[in-house]
PyMOL Python script that loads the backbone (N, CA, C, O; Angstrom):
from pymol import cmd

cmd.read_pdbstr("""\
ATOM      1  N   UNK A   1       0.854  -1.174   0.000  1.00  0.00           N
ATOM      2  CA  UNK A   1       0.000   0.000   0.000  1.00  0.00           C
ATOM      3  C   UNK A   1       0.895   1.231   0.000  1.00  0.00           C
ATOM      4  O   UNK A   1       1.891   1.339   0.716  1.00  0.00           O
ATOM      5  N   UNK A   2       0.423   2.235  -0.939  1.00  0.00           N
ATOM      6  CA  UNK A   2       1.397   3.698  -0.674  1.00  0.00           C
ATOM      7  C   UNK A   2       0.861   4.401   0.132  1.00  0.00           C
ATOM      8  O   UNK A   2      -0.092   4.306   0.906  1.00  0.00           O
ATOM      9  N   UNK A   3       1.647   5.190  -0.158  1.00  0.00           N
ATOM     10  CA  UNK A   3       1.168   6.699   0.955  1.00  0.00           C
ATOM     11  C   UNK A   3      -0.185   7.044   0.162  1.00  0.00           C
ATOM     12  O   UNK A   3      -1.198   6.934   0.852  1.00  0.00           O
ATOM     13  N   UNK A   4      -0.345   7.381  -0.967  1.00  0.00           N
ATOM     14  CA  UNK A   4      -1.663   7.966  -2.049  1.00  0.00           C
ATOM     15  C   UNK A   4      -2.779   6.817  -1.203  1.00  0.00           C
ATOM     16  O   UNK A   4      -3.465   7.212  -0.260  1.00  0.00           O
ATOM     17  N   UNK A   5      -2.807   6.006  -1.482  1.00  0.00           N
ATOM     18  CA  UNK A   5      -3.776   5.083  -0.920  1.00  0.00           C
ATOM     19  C   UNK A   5      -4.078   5.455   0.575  1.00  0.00           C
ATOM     20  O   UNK A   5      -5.190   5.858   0.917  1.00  0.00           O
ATOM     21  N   UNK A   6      -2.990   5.295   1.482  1.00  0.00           N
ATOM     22  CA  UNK A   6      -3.862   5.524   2.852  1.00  0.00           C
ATOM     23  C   UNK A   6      -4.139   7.295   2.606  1.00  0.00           C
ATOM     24  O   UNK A   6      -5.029   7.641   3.383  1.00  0.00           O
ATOM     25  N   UNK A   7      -3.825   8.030   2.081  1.00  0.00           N
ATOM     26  CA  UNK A   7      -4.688   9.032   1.878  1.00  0.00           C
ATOM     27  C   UNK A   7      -5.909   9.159   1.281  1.00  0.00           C
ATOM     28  O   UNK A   7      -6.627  10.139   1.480  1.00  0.00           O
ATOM     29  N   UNK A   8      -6.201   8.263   0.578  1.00  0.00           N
ATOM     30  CA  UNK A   8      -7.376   8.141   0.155  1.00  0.00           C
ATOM     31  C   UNK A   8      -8.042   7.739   1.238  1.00  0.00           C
ATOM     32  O   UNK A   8      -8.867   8.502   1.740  1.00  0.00           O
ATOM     33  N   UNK A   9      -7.803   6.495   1.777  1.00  0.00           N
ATOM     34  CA  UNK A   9      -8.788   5.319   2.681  1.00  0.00           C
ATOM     35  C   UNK A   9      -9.177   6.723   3.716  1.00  0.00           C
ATOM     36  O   UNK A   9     -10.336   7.097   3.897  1.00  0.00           O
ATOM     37  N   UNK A  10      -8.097   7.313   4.264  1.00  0.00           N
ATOM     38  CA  UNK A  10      -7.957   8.198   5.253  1.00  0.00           C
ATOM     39  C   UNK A  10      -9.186   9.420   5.275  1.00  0.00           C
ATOM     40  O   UNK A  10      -9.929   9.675   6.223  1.00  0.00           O
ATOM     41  N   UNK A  11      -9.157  10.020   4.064  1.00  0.00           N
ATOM     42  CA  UNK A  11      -9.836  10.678   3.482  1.00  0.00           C
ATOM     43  C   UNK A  11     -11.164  10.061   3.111  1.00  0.00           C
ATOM     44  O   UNK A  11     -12.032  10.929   3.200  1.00  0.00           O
ATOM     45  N   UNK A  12     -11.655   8.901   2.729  1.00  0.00           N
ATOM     46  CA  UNK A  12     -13.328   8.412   2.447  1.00  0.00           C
ATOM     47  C   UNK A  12     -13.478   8.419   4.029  1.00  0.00           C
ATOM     48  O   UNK A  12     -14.494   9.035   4.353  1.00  0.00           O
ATOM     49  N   UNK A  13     -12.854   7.978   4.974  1.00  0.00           N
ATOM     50  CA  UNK A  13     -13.369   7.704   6.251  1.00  0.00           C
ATOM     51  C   UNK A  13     -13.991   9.119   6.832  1.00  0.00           C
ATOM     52  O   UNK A  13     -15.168   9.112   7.191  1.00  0.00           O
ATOM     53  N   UNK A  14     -13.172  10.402   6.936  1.00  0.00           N
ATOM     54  CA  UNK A  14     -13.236  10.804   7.308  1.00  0.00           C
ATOM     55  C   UNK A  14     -14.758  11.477   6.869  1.00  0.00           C
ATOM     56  O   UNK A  14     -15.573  11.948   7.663  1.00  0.00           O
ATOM     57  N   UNK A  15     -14.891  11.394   5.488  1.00  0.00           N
ATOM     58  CA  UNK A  15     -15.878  12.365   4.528  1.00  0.00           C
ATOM     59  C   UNK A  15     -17.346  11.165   5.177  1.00  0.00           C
ATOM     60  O   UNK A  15     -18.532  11.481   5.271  1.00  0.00           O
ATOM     61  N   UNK A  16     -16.881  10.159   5.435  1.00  0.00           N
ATOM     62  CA  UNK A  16     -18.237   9.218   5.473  1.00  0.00           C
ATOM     63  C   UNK A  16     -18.441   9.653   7.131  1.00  0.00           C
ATOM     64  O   UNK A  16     -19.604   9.865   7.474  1.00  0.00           O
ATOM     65  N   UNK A  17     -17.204   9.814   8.320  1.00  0.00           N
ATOM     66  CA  UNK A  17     -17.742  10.279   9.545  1.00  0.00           C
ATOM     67  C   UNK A  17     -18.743  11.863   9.536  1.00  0.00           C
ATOM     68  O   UNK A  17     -19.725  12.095  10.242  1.00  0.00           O
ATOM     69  N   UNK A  18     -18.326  12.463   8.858  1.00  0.00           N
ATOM     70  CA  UNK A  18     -18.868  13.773   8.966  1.00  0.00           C
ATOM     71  C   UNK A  18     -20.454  13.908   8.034  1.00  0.00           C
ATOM     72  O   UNK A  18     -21.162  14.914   7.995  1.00  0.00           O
ATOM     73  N   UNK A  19     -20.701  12.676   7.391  1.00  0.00           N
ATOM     74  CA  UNK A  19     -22.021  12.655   7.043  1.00  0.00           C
ATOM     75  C   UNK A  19     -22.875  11.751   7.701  1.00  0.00           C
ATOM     76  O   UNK A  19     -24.058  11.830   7.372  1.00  0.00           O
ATOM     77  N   UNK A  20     -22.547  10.836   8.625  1.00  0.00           N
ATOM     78  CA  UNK A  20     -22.907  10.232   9.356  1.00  0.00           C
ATOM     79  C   UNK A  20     -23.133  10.947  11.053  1.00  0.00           C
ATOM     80  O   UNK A  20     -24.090  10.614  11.751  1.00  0.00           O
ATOM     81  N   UNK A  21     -22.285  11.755  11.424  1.00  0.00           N
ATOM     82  CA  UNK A  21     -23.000  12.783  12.435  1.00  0.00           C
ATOM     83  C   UNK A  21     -23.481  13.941  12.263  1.00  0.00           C
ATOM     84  O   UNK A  21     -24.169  14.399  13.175  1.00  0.00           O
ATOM     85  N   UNK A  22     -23.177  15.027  10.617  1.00  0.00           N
ATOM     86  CA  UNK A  22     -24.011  15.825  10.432  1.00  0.00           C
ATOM     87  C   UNK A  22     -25.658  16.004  11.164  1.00  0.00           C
ATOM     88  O   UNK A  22     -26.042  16.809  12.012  1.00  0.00           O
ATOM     89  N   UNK A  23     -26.307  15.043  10.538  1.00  0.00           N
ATOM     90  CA  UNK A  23     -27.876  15.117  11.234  1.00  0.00           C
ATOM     91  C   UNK A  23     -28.195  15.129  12.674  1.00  0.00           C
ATOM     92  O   UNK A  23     -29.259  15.566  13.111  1.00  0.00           O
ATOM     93  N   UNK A  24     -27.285  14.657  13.374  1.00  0.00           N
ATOM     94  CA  UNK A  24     -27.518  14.140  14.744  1.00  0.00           C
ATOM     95  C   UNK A  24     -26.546  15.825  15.402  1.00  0.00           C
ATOM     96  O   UNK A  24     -26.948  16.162  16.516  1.00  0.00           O
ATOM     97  N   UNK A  25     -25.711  16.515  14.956  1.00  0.00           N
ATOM     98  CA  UNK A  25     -25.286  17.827  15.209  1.00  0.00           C
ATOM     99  C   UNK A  25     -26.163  18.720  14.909  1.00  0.00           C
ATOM    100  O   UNK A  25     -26.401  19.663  15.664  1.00  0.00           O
ATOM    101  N   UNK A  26     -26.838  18.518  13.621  1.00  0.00           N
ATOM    102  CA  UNK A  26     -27.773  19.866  13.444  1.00  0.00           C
ATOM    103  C   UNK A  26     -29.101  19.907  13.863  1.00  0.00           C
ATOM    104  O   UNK A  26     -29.742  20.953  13.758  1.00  0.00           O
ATOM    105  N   UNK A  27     -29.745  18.568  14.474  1.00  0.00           N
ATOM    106  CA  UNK A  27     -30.595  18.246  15.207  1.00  0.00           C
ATOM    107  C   UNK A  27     -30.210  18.767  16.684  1.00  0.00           C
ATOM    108  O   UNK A  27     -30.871  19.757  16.997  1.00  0.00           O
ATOM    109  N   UNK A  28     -29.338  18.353  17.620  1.00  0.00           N
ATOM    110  CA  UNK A  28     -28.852  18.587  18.536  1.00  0.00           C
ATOM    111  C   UNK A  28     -28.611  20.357  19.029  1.00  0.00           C
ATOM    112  O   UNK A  28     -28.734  20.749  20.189  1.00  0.00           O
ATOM    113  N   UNK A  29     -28.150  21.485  17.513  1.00  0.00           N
ATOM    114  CA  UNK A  29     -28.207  22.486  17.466  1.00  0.00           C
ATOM    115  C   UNK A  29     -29.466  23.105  17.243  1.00  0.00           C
ATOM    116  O   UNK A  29     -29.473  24.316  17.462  1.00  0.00           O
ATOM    117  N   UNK A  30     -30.304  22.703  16.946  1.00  0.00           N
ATOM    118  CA  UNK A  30     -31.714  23.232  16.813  1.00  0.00           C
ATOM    119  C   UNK A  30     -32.209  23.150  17.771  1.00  0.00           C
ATOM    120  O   UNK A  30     -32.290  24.216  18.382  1.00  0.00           O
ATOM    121  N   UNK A  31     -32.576  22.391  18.190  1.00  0.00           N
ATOM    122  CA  UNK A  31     -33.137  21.934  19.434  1.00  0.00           C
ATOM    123  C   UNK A  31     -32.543  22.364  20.514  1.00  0.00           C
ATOM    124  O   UNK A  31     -33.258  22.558  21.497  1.00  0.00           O
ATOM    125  N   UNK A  32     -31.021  22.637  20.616  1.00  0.00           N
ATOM    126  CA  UNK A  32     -30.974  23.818  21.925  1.00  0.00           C
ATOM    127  C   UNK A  32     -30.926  25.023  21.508  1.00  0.00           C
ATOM    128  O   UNK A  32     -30.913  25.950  22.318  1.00  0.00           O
ATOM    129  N   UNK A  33     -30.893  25.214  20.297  1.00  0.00           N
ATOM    130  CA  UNK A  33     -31.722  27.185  20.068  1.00  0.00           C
ATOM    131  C   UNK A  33     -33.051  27.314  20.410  1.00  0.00           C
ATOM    132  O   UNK A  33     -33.488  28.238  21.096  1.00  0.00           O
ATOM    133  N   UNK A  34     -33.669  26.463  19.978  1.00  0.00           N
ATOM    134  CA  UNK A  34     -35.423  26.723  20.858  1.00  0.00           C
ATOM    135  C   UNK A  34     -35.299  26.837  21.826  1.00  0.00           C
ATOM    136  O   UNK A  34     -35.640  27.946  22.238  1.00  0.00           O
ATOM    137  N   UNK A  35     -34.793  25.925  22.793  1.00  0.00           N
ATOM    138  CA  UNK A  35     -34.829  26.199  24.087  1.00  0.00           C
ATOM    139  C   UNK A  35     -34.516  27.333  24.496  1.00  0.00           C
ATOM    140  O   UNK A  35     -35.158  28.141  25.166  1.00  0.00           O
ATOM    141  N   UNK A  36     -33.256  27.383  23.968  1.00  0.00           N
ATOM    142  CA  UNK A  36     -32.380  28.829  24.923  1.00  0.00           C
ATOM    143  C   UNK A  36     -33.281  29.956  24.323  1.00  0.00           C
ATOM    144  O   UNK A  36     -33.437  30.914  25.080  1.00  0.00           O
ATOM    145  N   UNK A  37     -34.048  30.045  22.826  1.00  0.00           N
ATOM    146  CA  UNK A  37     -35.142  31.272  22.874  1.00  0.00           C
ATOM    147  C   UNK A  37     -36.456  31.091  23.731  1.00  0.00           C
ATOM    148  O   UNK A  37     -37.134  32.113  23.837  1.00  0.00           O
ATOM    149  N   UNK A  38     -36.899  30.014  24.328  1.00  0.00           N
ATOM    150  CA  UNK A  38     -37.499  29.643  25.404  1.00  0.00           C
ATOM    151  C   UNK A  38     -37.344  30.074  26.218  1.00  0.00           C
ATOM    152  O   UNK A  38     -38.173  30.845  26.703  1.00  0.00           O
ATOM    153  N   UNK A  39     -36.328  29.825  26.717  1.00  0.00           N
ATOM    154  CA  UNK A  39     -35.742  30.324  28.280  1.00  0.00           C
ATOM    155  C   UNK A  39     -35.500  32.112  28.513  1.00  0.00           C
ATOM    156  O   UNK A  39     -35.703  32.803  29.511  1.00  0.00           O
ATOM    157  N   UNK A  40     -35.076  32.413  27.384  1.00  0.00           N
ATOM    158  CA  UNK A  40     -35.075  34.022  27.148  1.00  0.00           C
ATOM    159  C   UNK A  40     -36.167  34.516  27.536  1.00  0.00           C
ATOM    160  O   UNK A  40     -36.391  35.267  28.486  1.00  0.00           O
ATOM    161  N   UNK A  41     -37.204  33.848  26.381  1.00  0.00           N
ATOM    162  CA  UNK A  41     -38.864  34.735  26.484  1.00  0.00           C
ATOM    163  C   UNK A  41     -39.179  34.492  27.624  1.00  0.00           C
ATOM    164  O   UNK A  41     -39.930  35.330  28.123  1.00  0.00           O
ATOM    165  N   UNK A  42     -38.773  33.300  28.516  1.00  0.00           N
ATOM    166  CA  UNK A  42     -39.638  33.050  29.694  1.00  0.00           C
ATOM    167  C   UNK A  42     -39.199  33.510  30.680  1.00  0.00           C
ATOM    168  O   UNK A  42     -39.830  33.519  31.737  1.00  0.00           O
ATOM    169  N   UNK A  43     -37.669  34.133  30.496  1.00  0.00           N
ATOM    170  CA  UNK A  43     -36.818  34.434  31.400  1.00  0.00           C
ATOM    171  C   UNK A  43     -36.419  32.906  32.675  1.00  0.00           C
ATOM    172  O   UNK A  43     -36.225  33.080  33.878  1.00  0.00           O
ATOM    173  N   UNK A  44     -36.396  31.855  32.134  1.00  0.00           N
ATOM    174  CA  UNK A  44     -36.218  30.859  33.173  1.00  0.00           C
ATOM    175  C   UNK A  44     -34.658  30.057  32.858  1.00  0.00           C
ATOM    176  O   UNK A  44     -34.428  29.213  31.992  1.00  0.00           O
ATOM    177  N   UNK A  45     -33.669  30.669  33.920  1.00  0.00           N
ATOM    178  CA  UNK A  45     -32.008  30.349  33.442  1.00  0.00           C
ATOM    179  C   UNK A  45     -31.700  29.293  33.706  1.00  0.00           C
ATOM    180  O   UNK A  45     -30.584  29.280  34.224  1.00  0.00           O
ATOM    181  N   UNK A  46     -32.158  28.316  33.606  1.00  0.00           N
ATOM    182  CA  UNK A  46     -32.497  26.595  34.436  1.00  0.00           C
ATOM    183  C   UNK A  46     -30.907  26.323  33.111  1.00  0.00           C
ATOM    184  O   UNK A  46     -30.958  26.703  31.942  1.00  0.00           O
ATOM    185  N   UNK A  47     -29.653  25.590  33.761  1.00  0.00           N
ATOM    186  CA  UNK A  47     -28.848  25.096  32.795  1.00  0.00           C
ATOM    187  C   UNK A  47     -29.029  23.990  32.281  1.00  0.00           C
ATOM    188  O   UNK A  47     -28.779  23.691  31.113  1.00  0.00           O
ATOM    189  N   UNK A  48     -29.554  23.185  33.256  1.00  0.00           N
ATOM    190  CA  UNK A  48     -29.868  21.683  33.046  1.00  0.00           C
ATOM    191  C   UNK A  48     -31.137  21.472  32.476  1.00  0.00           C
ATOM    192  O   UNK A  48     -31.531  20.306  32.472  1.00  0.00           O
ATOM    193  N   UNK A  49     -32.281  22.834  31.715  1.00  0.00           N
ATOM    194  CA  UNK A  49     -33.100  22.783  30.968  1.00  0.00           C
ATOM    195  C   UNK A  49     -33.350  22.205  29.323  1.00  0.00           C
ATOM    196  O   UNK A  49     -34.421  21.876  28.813  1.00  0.00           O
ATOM    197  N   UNK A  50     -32.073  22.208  28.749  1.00  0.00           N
ATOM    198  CA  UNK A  50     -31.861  21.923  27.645  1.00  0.00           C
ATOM    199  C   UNK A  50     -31.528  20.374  27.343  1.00  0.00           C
ATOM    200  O   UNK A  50     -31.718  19.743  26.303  1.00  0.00           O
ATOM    201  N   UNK A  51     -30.906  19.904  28.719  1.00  0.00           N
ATOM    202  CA  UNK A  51     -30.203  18.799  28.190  1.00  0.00           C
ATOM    203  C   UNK A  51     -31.240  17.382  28.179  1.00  0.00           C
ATOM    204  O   UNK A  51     -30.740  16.296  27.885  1.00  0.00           O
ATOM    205  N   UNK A  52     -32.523  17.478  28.478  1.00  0.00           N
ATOM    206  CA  UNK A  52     -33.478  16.322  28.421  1.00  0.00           C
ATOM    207  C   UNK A  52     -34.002  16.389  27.087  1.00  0.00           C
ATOM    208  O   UNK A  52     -34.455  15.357  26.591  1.00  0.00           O
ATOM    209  N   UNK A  53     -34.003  17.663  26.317  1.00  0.00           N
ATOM    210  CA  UNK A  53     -35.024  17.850  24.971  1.00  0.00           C
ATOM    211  C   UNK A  53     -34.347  17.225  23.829  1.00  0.00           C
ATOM    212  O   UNK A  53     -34.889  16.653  22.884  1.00  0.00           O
ATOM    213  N   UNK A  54     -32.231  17.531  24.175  1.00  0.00           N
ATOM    214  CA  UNK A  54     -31.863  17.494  23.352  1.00  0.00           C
ATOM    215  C   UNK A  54     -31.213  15.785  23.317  1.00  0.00           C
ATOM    216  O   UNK A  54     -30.677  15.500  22.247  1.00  0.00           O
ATOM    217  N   UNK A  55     -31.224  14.989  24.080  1.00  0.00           N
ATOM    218  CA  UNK A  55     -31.121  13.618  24.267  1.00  0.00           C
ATOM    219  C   UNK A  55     -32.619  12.874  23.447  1.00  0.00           C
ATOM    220  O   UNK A  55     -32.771  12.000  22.593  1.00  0.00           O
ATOM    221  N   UNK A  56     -33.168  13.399  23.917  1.00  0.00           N
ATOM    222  CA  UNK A  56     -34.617  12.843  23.520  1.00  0.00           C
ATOM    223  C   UNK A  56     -35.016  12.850  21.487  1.00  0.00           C
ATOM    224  O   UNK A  56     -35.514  12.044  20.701  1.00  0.00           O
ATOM    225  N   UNK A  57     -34.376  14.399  21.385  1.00  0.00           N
ATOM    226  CA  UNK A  57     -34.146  14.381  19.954  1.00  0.00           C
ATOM    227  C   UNK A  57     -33.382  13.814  19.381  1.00  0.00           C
ATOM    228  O   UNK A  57     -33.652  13.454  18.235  1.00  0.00           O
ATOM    229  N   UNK A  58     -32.304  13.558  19.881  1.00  0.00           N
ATOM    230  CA  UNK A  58     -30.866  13.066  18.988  1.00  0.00           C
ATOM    231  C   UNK A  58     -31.238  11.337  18.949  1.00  0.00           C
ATOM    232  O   UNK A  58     -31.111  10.556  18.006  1.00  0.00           O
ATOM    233  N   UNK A  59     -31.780  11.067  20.455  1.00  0.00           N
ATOM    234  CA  UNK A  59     -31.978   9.431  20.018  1.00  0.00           C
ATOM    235  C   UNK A  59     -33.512   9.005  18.756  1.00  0.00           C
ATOM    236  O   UNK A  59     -33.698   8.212  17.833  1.00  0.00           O
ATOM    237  N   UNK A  60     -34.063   9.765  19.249  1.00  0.00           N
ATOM    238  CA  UNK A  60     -35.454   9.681  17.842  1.00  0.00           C
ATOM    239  C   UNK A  60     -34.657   9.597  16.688  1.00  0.00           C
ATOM    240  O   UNK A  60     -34.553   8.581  16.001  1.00  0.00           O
ATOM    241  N   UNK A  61     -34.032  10.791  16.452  1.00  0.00           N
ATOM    242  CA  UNK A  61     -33.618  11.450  15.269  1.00  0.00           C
ATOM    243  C   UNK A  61     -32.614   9.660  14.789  1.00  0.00           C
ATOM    244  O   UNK A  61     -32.645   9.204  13.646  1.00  0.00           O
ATOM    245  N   UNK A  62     -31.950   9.069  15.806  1.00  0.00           N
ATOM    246  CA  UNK A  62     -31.303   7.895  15.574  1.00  0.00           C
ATOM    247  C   UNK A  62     -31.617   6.795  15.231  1.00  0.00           C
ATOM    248  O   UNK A  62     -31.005   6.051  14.464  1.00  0.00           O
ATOM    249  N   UNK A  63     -32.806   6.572  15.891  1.00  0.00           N
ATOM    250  CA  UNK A  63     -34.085   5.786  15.881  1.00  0.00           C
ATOM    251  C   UNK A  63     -34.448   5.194  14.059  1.00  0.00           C
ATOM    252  O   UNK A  63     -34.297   4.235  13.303  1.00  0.00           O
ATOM    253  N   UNK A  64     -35.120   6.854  14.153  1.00  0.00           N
ATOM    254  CA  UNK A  64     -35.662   7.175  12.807  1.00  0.00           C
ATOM    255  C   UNK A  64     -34.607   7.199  11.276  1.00  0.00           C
ATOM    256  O   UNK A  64     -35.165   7.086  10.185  1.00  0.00           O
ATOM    257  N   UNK A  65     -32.979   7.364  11.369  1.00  0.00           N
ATOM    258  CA  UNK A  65     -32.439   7.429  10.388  1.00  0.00           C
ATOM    259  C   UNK A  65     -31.619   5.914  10.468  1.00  0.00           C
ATOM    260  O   UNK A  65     -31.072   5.349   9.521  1.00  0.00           O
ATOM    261  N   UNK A  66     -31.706   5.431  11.903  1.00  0.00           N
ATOM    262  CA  UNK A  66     -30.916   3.985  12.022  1.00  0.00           C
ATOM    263  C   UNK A  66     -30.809   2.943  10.643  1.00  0.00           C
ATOM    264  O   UNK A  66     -29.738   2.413  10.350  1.00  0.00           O
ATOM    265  N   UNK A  67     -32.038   2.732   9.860  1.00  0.00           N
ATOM    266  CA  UNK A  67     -31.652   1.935   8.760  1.00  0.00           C
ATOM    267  C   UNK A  67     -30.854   2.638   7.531  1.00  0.00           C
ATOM    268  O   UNK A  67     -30.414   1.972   6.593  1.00  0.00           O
ATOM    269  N   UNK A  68     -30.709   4.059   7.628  1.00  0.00           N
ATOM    270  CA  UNK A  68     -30.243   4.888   6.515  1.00  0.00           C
ATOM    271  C   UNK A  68     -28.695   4.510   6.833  1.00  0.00           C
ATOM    272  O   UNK A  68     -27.939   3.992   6.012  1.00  0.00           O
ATOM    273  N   UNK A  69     -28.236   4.980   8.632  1.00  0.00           N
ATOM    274  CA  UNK A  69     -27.106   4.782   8.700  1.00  0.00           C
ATOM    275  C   UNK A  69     -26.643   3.322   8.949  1.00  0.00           C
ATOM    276  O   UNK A  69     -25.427   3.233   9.113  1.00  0.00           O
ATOM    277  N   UNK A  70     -27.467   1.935   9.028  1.00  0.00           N
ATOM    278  CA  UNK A  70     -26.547   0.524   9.095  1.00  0.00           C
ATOM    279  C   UNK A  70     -26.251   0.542   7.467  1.00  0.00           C
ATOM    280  O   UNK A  70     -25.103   0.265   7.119  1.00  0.00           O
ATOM    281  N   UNK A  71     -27.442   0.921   6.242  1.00  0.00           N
ATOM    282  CA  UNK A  71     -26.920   0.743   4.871  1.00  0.00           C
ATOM    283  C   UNK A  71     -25.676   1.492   4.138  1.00  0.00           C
ATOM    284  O   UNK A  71     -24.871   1.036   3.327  1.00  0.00           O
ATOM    285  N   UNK A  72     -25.799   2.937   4.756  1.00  0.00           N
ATOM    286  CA  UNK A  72     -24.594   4.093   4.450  1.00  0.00           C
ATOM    287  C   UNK A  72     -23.200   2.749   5.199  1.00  0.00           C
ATOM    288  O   UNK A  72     -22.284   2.104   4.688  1.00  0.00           O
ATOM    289  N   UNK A  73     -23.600   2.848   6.194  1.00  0.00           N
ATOM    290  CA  UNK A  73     -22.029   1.912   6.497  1.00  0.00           C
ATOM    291  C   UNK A  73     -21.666   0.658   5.996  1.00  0.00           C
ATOM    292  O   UNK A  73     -20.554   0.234   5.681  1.00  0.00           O
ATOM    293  N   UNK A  74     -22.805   0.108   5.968  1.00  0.00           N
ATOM    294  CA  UNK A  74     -22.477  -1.369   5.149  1.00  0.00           C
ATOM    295  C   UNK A  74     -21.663  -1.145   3.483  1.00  0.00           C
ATOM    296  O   UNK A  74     -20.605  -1.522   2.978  1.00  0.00           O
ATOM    297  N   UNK A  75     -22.681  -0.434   3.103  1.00  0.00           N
ATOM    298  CA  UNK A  75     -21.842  -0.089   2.173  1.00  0.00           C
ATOM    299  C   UNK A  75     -20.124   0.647   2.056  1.00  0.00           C
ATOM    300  O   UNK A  75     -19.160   0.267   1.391  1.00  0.00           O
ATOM    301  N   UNK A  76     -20.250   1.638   2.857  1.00  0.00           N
ATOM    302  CA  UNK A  76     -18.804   1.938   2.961  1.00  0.00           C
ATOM    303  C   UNK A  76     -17.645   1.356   3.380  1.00  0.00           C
ATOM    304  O   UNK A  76     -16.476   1.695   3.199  1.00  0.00           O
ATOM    305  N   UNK A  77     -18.380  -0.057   4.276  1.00  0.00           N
ATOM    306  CA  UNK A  77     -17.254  -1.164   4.468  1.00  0.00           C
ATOM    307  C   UNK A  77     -17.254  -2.193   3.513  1.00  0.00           C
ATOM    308  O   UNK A  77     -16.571  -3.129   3.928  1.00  0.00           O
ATOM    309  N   UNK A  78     -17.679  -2.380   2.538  1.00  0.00           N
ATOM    310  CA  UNK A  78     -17.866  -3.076   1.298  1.00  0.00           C
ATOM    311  C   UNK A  78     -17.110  -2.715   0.521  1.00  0.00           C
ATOM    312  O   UNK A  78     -16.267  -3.533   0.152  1.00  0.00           O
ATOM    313  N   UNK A  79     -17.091  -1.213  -0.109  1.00  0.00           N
ATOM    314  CA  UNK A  79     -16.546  -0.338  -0.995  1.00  0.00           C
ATOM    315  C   UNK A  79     -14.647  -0.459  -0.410  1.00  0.00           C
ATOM    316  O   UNK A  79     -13.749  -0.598  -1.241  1.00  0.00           O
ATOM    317  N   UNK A  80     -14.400  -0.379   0.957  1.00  0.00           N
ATOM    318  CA  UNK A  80     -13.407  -0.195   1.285  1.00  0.00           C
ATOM    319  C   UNK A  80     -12.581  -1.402   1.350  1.00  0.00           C
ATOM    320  O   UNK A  80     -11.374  -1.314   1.129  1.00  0.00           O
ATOM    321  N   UNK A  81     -13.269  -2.805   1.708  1.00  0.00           N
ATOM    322  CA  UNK A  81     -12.559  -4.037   1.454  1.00  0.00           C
ATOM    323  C   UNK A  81     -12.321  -4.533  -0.329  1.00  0.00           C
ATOM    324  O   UNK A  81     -11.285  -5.023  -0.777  1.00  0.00           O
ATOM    325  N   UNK A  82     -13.174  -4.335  -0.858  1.00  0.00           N
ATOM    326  CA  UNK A  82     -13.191  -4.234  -1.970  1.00  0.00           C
ATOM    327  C   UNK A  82     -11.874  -2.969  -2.941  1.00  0.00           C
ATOM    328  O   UNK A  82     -11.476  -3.271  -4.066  1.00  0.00           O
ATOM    329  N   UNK A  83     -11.502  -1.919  -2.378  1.00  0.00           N
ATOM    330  CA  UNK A  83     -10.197  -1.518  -2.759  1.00  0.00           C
ATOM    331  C   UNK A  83      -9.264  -1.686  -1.966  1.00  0.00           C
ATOM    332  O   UNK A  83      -8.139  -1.414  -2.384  1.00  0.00           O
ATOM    333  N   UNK A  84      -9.402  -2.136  -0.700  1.00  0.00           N
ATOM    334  CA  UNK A  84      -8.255  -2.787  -0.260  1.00  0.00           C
ATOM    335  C   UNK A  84      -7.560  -3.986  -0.466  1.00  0.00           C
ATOM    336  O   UNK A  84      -6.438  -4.258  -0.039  1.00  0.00           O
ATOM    337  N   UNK A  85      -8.728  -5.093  -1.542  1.00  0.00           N
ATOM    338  CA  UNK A  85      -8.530  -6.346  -1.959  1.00  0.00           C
ATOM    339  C   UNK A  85      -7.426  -5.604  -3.195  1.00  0.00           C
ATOM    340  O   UNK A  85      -6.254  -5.923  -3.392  1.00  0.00           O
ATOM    341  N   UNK A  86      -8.129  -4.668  -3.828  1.00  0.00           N
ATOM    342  CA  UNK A  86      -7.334  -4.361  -5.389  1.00  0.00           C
ATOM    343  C   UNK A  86      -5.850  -3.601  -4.905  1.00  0.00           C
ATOM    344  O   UNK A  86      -4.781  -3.814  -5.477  1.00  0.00           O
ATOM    345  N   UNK A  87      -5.994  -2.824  -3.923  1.00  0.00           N
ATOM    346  CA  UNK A  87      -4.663  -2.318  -3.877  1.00  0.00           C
ATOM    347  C   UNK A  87      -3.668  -3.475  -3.106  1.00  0.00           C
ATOM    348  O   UNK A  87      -2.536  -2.994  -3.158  1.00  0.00           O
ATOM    349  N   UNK A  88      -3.624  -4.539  -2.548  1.00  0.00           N
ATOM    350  CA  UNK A  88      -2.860  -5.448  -2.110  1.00  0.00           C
ATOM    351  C   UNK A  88      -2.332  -6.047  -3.151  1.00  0.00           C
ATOM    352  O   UNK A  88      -1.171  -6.447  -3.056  1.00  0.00           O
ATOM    353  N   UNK A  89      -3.086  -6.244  -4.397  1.00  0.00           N
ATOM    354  CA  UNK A  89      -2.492  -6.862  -5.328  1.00  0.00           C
ATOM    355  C   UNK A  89      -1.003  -6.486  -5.805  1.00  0.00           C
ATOM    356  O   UNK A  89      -0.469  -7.119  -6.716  1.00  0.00           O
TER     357      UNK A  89
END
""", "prot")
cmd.dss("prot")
cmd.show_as("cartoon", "prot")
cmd.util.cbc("prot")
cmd.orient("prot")
């Protein structure tokens, strides 16, 4: 294997981590901007207010995309044994 190659492998991994927690970050960020404009309008500075809404979303949100992300990965560990078979050659 060269150097070009583990830059590649290096590089799909990384591009496949950052689309695989995208949703579960921008879910997680939404959901504590409501709150905290919640807490503004209501004036209620509770810190530990945010952190039940935003657990509750992120696991739904996990729930609900779970078969998107076992196929996104299956596949990307397919794709990756599959050029790791060709570049050993």
């Amino acid at each position: 294997m060269e150097f070009a190659d583990a830059i590649f492998i290096g590089r799909q991994l990384l591009w496949m981590s950052l689309l695989l927690v995208a949703p579960v970050v921008a879910v997680s960020l939404a959901v504590g901007l409501l709150i905290s404009v919640a807490q503004t309008v209501t004036s209620i500075q509770e810190q530990t207010l945010a952190f039940a809404p935003k657990i509750v979303a992120v696991v739904a949100l996990i729930m609900l995309m779970l078969p998107w992300y076992l196929e996104t990965l299956k596949s990307f560990t397919l794709t990756m044994f599959q050029y790791l078979t060709q570049i050993v050659k």
